[in-house]
C-alpha positions in Angstrom: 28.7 -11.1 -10.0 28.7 -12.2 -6.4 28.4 -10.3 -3.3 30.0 -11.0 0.0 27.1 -10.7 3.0 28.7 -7.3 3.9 28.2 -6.0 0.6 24.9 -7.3 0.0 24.1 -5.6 3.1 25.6 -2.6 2.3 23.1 -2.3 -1.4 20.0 -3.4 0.4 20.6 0.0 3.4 21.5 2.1 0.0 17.7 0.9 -1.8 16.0 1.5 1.0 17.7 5.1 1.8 16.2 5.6 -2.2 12.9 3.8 -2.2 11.6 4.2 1.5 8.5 6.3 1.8 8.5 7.2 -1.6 5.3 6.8 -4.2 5.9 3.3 -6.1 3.6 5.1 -8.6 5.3 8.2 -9.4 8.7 8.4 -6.6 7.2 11.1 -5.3 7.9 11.0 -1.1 5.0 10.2 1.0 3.5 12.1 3.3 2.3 9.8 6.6 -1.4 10.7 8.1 -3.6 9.4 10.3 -7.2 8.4 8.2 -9.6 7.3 11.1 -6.7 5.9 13.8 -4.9 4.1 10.4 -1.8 5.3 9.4 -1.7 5.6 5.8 1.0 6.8 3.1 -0.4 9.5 0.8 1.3 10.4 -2.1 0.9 14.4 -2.4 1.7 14.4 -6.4 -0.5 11.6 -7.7 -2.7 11.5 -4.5 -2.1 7.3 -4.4 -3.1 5.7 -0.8 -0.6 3.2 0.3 -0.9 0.9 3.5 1.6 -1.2 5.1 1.0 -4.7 6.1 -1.9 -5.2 7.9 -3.4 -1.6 7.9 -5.7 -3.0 4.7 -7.5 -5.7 7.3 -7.9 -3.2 10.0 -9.5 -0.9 7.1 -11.4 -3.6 6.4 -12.6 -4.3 9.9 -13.0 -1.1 10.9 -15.0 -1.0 7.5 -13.4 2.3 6.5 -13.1 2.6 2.9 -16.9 1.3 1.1 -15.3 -0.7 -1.5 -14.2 -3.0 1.7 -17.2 -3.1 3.4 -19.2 -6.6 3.4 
């Protein structure tokens, strides 16, 4: 099956409307919070962590989580 780019537009705005901010764990929607000036996702059913790009080398940096730390 091919898509025109209109169309293939059209399914990626409908996946996102479905997937964004939800738990890739459970679907659950997630909750965003500020954990020591990072914004993290938090899942409020399985209580997963998620971080977007970047916000795991500022954790890291700002040596926030232990397992991180060096």
């Amino acid at each position: 099956m091919t898509f025109t780019p209109s169309e293939k537009e059209e399914e990626r705005i409908k996946l996102r409307e479905l997937h964004f901010m939800h738990c890739p764990k459970c679907g659950i929607k997630l909750i965003e919070m500020d954990y020591k000036q990072i914004k993290i996702d938090r899942c409020s059913e399985c209580l997963g962590i998620w971080l977007d790009a970047n916000e795991l080398e500022q954790a890291r940096l700002k040596k926030i989580f232990s397992i991180l730390k060096k």
